[in-house]
N, C-alpha and C positions, 0 to 999 in steps of 0.2 A: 590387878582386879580380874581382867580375860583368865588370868591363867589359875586362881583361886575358882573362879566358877567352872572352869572347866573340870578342875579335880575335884570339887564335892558334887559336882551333881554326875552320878550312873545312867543318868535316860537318855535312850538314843533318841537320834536324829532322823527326822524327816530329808534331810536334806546334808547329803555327805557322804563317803564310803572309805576313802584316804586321799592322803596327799600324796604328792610324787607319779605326776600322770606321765605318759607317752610323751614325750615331744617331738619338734618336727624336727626332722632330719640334722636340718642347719645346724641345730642347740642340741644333740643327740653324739653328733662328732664332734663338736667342739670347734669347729670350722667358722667361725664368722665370718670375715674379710678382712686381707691382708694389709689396707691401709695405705699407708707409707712405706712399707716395709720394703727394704732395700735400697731405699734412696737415702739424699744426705741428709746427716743431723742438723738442724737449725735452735742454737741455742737463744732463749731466750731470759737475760740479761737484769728486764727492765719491769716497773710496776708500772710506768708511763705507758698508756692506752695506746698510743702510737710512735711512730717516730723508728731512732734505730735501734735494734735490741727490743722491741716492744714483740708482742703476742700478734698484733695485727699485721704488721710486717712480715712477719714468719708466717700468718697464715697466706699473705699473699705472691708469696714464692710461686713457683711453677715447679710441676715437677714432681714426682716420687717425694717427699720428705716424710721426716719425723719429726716431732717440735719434742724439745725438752726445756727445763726450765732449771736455769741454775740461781733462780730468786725464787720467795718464796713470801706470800701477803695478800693486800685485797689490790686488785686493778679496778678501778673508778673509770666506769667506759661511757658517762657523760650523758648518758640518752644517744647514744652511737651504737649499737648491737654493730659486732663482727657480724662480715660475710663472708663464706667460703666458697668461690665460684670458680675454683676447680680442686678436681679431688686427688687420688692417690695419699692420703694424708692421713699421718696417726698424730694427734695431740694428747702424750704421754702427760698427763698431768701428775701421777703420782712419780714422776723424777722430781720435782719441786723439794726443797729442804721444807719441813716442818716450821708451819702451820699449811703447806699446800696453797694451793691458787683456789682464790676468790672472785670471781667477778660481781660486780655491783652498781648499777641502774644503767644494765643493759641485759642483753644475752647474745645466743648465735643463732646466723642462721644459714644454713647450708641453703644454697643455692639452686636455682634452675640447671638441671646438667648434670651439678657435682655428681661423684660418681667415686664410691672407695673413697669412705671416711670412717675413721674411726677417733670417737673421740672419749679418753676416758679419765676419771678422777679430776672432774674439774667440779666446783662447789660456785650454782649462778642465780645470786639474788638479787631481780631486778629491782622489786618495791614500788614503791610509789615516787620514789627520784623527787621530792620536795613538788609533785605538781600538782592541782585543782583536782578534786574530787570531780568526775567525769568529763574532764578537760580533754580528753584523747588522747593518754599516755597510753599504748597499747602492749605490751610486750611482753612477748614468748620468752621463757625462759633458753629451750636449745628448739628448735624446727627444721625438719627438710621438707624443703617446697621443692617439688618437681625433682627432687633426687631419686637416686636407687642406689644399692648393695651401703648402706650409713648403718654403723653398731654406735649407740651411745652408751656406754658401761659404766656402773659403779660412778653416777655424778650426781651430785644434792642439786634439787632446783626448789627452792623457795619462793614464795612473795609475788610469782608473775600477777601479771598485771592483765594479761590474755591466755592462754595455753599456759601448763608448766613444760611439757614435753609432748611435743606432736609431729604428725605426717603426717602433708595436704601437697595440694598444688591444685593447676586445673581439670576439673572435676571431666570437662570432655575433650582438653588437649588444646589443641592452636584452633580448629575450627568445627564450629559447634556444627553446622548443619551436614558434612560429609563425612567428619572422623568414625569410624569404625568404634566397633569395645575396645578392640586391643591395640588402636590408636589412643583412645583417650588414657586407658592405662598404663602405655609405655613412657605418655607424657607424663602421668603426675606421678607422685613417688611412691616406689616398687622396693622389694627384699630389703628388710628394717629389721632392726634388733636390738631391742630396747632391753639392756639384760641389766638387772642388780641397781638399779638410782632408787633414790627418796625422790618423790615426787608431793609436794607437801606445800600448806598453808596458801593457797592459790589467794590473792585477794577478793575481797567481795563488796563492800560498796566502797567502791578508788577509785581510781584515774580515769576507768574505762567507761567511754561515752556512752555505754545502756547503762552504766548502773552496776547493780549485782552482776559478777562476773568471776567468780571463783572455780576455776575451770583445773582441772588434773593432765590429762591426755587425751587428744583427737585423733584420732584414723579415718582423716575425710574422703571423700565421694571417691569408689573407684581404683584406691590405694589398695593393693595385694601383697601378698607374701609380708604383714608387719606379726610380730612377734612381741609380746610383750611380756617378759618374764622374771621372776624372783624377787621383785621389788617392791618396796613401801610405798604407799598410797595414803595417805594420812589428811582432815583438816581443809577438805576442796569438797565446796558444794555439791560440784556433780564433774559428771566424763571422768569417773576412775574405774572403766576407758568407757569412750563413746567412738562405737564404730558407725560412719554414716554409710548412706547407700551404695550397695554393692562392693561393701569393702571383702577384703580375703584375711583373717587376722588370727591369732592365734593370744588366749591368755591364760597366762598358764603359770603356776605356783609365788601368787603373789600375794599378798596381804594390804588387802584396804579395809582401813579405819578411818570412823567418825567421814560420812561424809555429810555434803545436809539433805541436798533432795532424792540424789542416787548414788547408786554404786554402782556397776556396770551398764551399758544399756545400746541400743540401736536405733537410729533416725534414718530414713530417709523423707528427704523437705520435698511434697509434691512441689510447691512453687520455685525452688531452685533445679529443679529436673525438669522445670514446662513439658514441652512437646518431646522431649526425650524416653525412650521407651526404659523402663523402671529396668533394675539389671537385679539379679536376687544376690544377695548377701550371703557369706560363709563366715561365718566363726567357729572355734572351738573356746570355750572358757572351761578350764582343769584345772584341778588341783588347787582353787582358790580361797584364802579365809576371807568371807566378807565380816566383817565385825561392824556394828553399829556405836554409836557415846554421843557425846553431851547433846550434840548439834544435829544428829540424825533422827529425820522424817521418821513418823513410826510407821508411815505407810509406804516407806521404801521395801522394795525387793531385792533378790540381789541380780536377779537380771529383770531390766523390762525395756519392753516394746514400746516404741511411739512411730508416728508416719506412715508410710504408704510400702508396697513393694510386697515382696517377699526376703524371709529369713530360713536358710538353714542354721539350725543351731545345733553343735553337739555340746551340751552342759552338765557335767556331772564328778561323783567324787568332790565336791563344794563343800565348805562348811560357810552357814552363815547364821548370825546369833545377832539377837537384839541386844539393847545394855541390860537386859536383867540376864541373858546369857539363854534364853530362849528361843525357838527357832524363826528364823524368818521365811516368809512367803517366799519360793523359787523364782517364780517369773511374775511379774505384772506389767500393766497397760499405763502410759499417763495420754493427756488429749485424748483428740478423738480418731487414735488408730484406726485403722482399717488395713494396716500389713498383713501379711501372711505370716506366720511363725509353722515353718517345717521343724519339727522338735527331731531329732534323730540320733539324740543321744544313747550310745549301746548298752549305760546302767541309766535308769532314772532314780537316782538316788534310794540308793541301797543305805538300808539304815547302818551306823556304824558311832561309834565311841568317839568323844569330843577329844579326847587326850589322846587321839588318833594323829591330830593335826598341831599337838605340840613341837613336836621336833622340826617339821617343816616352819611351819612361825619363828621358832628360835634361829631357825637358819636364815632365814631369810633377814631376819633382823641383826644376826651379827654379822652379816655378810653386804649387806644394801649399802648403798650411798659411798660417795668420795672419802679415800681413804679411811678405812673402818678399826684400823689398827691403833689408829692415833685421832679420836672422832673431834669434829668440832663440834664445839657448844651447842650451837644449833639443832645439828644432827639429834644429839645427845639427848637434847630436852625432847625433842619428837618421840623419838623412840621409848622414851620413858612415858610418853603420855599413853603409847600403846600398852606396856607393860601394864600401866598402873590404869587406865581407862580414865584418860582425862584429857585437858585439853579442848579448845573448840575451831572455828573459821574465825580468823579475825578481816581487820577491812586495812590495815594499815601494816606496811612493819615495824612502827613503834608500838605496837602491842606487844611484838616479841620479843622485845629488845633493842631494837632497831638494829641497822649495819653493823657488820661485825667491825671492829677496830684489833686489829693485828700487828702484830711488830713484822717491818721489812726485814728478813731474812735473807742468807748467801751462803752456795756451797757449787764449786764444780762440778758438771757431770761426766763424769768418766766413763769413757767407754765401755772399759774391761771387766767393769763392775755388773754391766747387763749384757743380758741378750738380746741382741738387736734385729732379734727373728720375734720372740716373743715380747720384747720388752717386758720382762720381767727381771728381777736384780737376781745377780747370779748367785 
């Protein structure tokens, strides 16, 4: 449906100029972070949560490693989310034999500290794990608290229950009344790169003790250098991303669809900053398609303002289009803002051709989410909701279908077969 209104309607846009903006440095060389790289292989064996051969085991090695996985199905992680509290670590998910690794009714969370993690082609749907509708099942799909240098790449996160994909920690470090800025920001988590996931179907009236809570991605108080790029956005109320006070963040060539009350936006909470002196915000949002469908507010923007502070923004080169494929409002207000919005973007939207942002769209969408070559269901059905403009936020994952059900798979992983600099198959 996107891609039929785009090609019968000629009228330019208020809001757009192309895709394929500048990036930062990091995503520009191709340089992420090395991970695990050059430490030992730790094979993992087992679909059991824990134990020997398990994923958990291997993530709690020491050490330089790589994890690969020579089974291949869903792992059942109980209401147990891993944790990764130390780093040097890549968790190769796409070595997995076909169907690939599953996690379900749990996630991960990187740690306070961790430092050098990479984790990629892992497919993590928490749901609602069989509990009481605002019972206090909470749970992030994948999060780094208090980490830095963490690339999460090419992984489906469905169903969270809180966050799908986020960076937080402590907003002013170990100690609120003497930590400096660049105390508080050395403590929470620092240099992120959120490249190529589905970030999709957040839950919204579930598990989680407010209620409505269908959330996409956080970049909380004070977090810098996060990066979030090329990826689907689909089916989440709002935070497809929410940058809070004084983040440093960059988003750049991604496509969100359908969300319900926003699509990008910035907060800072006076009452979670008390007597702390407000610190101003930087973002870049480039090269983004905001799309609207079934479930999206007609008085969304595709970027807006709430809270106190100040914001630089640079935003521009955007496409964003309601469901009739008309344009949307650039920036608005919700509550009773009082921020600063420093606007400082070097085009302020330069009219340009909707069929401008087809190729980026397409790329981003045969390219997103855990292993794309071989998609699961799941995936599948999302992305077709964006193609065809359908689709809505559900409250449960039996709406979707529920848990995947997959055949336990096995195959070796042999060395010779990859490069163990890139982990890529040779």
């Amino acid at each position: 449906m996107w891609r039929r209104t785009f090609l019968l309607s000629s009228a330019a846009l208020a809001l757009g100029a192309s895709a394929g903006a500048q990036q930062p440095a990091l995503l520009r060389t191709g340089q992420h972070f090395p991970g695990g790289r050059g430490g030992k292989i730790i094979r993992v064996t087992t679909l059991a949560p824990s134990g020997p051969g398990s994923i958990s085991e291997a993530i709690k090695a020491k050490g330089a490693r790589i994890i690969v996985f020579e089974v291949g199905g869903v792992i059942d992680l109980n209401r147990q989310s891993l944790r990764i509290t130390s780093g040097d670590l890549t968790i190769a998910g796409h070595t997995a034999p076909a169907p690939g690794i599953t996690l379900i009714r749990g996630g991960i969370e990187i740690s306070q500290g961790a430092q050098n993690v990479v984790i990629r082609h892992l497919m993590v749907r928490p749901g609602e794990a069989g509990q009481a509708k605002k019972s206090g099942w909470e749970c992030d799909g994948i999060y780094a608290y208090g980490a830095s240098r963490i690339e999460v790449s090419n992984c489906s996160i469905t169903w969270a229950t809180d966050e799908g994909l986020s960076a937080s920690g402590k907003r002013f470090g170990k100690d609120d009344k003497e930590a400096t800025l660049e105390q508080w920001r050395a403590f929470t988590s620092h240099d992120i790169v959120f490249d190529s996931n589905i970030v999709a179907e957040g839950l919204s009236n579930s598990t989680h003790s407010k209620g409505e809570h269908s959330k996409g991605t956080l970049i909380h108080d004070n977090v810098r250098f996060a990066t979030v790029t090329r990826s689907l956005y689909a089916h989440n109320m709002e935070r497809n991303i929410l940058f809070k006070g004084g983040t440093h963040g960059f988003m750049i060539d991604n496509v969100v669809y359908n969300p319900g009350k926003r699509f990008a936006h910035y907060n800072l909470h006076a009452n979670e900053w008390g007597t702390h002196e407000y610190v101003e915000g930087e973002i870049n949002i480039t090269g983004n398609a905001f799309l609207a469908g079934p479930s999206t507010d007609k008085k969304a923007a595709a970027f807006m303002m709430g809270g106190e502070g100040a914001l630089a923004l640079r935003m521009s080169n955007n496409l964003a289009l309601d469901g009739q494929g008309k344009p949307l409002a650039r920036i608005g207000r919700f509550g009773d803002s009082e921020a600063i919005l420093l606007d400082i973007s070097e085009k302020t939207d330069a009219a340009a051709a909707r069929a401008d942002f087809l190729p980026m769209i397409d790329k981003v969408l045969a390219g997103c989410g855990a292993r794309p070559w071989d998609r699961d269901p799941i995936d599948a059905r999302i992305i077709a909701d964006v193609k065809n403009g359908t689709g809505r936020i559900v409250n449960s994952e039996q709406e979707a279908g529920g848990y995947p059900v997959r055949a336990e798979t096995h195959a070796p992983f042999k060395d010779a077969e990859w490069n163990l600099e890139t982990m890529e198959r040779r």
